[in-house]
N, C-alpha and C positions, 0 to 999 in steps of 0.2 A: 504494500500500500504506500503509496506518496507520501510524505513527510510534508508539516507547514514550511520547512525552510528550504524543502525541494521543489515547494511548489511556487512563493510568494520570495522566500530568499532569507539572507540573516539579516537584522536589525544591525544598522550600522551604529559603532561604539560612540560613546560621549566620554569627555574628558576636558574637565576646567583648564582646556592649557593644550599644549601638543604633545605626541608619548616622546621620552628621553632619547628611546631609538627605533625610529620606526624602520620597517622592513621593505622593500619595492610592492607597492601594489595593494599598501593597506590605506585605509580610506576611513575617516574619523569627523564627528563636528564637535566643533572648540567651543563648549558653552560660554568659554570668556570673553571671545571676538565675537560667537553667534555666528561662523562658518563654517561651511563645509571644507571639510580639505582632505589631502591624499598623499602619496609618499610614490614617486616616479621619476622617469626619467623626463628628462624637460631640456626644451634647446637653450642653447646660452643666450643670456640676456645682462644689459647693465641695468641696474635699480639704483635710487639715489642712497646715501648713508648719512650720518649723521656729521655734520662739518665740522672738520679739523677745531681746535679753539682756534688757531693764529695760521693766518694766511702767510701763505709764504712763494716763494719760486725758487728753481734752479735746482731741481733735486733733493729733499730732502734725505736723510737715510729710510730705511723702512726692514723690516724683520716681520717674521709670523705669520700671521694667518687671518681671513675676515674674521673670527671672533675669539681672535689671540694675538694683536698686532702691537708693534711699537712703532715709534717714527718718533724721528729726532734732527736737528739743527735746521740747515737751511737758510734761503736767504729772505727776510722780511720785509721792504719795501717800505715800511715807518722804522720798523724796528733795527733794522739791517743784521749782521750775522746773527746769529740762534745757537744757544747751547743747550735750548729746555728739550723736554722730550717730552714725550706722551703717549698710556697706554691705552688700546680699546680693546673691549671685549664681546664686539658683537652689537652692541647697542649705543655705545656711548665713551666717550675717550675721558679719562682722566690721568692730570698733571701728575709729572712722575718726576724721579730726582735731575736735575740738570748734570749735562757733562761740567769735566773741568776746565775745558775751553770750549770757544765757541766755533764750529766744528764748519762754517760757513757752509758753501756750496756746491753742490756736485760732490760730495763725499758718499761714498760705497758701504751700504749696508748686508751684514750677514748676517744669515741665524737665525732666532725666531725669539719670540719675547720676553724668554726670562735669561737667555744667553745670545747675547749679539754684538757685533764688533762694527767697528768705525774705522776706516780706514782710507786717509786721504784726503785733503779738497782745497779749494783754494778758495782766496777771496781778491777782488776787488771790487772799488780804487783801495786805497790805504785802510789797516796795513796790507800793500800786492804781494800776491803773491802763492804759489802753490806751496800746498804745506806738508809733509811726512808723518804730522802726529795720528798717532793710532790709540784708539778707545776701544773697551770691551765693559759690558754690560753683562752684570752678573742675576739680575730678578731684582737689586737691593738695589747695588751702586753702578758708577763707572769708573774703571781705572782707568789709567793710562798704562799701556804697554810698548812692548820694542816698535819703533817706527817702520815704515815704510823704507823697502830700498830707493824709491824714484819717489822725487817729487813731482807729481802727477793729481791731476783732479779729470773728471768728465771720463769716471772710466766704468768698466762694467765688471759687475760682480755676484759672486755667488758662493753658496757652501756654508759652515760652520763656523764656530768661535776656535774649533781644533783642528777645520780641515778647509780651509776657506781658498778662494782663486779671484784677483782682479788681473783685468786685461786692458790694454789700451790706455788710449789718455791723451792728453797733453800737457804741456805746462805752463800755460796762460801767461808766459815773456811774450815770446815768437808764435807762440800758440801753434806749434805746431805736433800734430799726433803720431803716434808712435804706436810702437805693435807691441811693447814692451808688457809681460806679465808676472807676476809675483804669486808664489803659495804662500797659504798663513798656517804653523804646524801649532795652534796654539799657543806662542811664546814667540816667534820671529820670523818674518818675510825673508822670503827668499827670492831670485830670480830664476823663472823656468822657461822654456823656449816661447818665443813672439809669436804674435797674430803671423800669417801671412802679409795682411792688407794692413798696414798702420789708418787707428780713428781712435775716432774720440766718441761722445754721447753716444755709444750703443746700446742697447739692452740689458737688464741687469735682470736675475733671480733666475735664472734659466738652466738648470741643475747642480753639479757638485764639484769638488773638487776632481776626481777623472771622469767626471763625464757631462760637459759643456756647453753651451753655446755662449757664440758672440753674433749679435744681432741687426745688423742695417749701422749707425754711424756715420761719421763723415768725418773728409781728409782732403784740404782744409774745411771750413765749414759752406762751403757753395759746391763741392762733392761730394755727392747725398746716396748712401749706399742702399744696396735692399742684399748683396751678397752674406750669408749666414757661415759662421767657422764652426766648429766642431771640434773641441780636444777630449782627449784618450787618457788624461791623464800622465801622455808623453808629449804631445805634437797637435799642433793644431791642422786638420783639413776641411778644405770648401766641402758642402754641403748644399741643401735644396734651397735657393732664394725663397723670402718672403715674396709677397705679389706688390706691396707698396715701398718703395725705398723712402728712407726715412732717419731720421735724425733725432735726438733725444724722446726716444720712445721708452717706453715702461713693459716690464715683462714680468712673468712668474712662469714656474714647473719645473721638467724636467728635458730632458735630452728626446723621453718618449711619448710626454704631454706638456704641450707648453701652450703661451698663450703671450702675444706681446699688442701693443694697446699705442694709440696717441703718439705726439711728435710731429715735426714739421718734414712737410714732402718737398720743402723750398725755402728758403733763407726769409720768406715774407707769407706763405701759406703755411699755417697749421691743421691737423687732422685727428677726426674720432674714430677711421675705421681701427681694426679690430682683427686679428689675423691667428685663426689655432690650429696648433701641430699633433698631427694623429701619429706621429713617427715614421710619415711617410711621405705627407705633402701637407702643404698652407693652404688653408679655406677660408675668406673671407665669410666673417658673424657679424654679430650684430654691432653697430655704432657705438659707443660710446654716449651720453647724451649729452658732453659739451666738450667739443677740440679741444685740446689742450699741449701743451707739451713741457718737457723740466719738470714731472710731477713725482712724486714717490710710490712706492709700490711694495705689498707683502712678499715674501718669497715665497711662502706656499710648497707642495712638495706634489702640486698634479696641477691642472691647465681649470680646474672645476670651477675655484670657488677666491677669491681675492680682491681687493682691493686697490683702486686709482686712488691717491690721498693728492690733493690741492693740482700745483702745478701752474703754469702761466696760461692765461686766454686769450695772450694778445698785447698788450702794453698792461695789463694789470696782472698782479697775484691772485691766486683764488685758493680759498681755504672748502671747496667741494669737495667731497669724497664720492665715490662711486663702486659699490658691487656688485661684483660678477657673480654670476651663477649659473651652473649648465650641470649635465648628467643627472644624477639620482636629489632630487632637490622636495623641497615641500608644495606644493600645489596648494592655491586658493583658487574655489569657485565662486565664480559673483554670475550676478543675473545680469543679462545683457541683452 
């Protein structure tokens, strides 16, 4: 004989809130919101977050995760260099301890939010200059650790507080970029073999220390790359171009899911597309929902789920945050 829930189906669950971990395919309404919702796979999309406290440009650092992130220095536009930092957790950013210097711009963020390093950046006008000081961030404090071999800022970077890689650069005299790259063993930089193609502003967060990307960049800056490097943890090799060439763009993942975002296609145009890596080829997603470029970025450890923090829109700073989300994600139903 038929069962009622053979016939009519099960009573879908209630729950003041969402479950802690739901599974692909389970479906719930949230007496707290008063919605329906579900637990699935969903195309990538950017939603807005919750803004920065202080607006900033030129790169901030960034670390973690959309609801595990840090982000620190930068350049402020009233305020001018930044040593404060700030953590979020998903919902909302609060003041966290400052560095012991002010870490300026274009300085290279590793790691994730309670262990993250700093290393490099420059500032100008006065005092000019590219700097070698390196910070590391324990959950508590930040020290200061062994510096940088190259004074270099606008580089890219990725990895650990114990296994870290920046690549590239320049040194904002001559301003001119270099393929030059450094490992961090937790204690001291080192020199390891160079880019192929010397830049500067390429992509940062884009896997580990042996397994890599360096991402679009330019050499000088009206040489606007879209070619992608790839190191082994020995040697860097060309790989699959992105579809847009691009300069001070933002990235997260890995070598086999990544995800690079924003940046200028031209010394005078900026862009929201949006470019993710299957580990096989680049697919043009969804836009971004404001150009930007110089902005900071979580590093994350897949292409799913992260964070655009502030970044330039143009002759102004912008303190907007934006996350991404794609793959197994939360579903809301609204009436439409």
């Amino acid at each position: 004989m038929a069962t009622y829930s053979g016939i009519k189906g099960f009573n879908i669950q209630t729950i003041a809130g969402d479950p802690a971990n739901p599974i692909e395919g389970e479906v719930w309404y949230n007496t707290t919101s008063n919605v329906l919702k579900a637990y699935g796979n969903v195309a990538g999309a950017w939603s807005s977050a919750t803004n920065y406290p202080g607006p900033f440009q030129e790169f901030p650092g960034g670390a973690g995760t959309s609801t595990a992130a840090l982000s620190w220095a930068g350049y402020n536009q009233a305020a001018s260099y930044l040593k404060t930092s700030y953590e979020y957790d998903g919902s909302s950013w609060a003041a966290n301890v400052d560095m012991n210097r002010a870490a300026g711009a274009y300085t290279q963020g590793l790691g994730t939010q309670t262990a993250a390093l700093s290393g490099g950046y420059y500032r100008s006008p006065a005092p000019a200059g590219t700097k070698t000081d390196s910070e590391e961030y324990n959950g508590v404090a930040w020290s200061t650790t062994n510096p940088t071999q190259n004074a270099l800022g606008k580089r890219t970077g990725c990895g650990t507080t114990t296994a870290g890689l920046e690549a590239g650069g320049d040194d904002i005299g001559p301003a001119t970029p270099v393929g030059t790259t450094e490992s961090y063993d937790g204690t001291s930089w080192a020199d390891v073999a160079s880019l192929n193609t010397a830049r500067s502003m390429a992509a940062s967060h884009n896997g580990t220390l042996t397994a890599s990307f360096c991402i679009g960049g330019a050499s000088p800056a009206t040489n606007i790359y879209a070619n992608v490097e790839e190191y082994n943890g020995t040697g860097w090799t060309e790989t699959t171009n992105i579809n847009t060439a691009r300069k001070t763009l933002q990235g997260f993942g890995t070598t086999a899911l990544a995800l690079v975002f924003a940046g200028e296609t031209s010394p005078t145009v900026i862009t929201a597309a949006t470019e993710e890596w299957n580990g096989t080829t680049w697919t043009e997603v969804a836009d971004l929902t404001t150009a930007r470029f110089s902005g900071g970025s979580t590093t994350g450890t897949t292409n799913t789920g992260g964070l655009c923090i502030g970044g330039s829109v143009g002759p102004a700073s912008s303190n907007a945050v934006e996350e991404w989300t794609s793959g197994l994600a939360t579903i809301t139903f609204t009436n439409s």
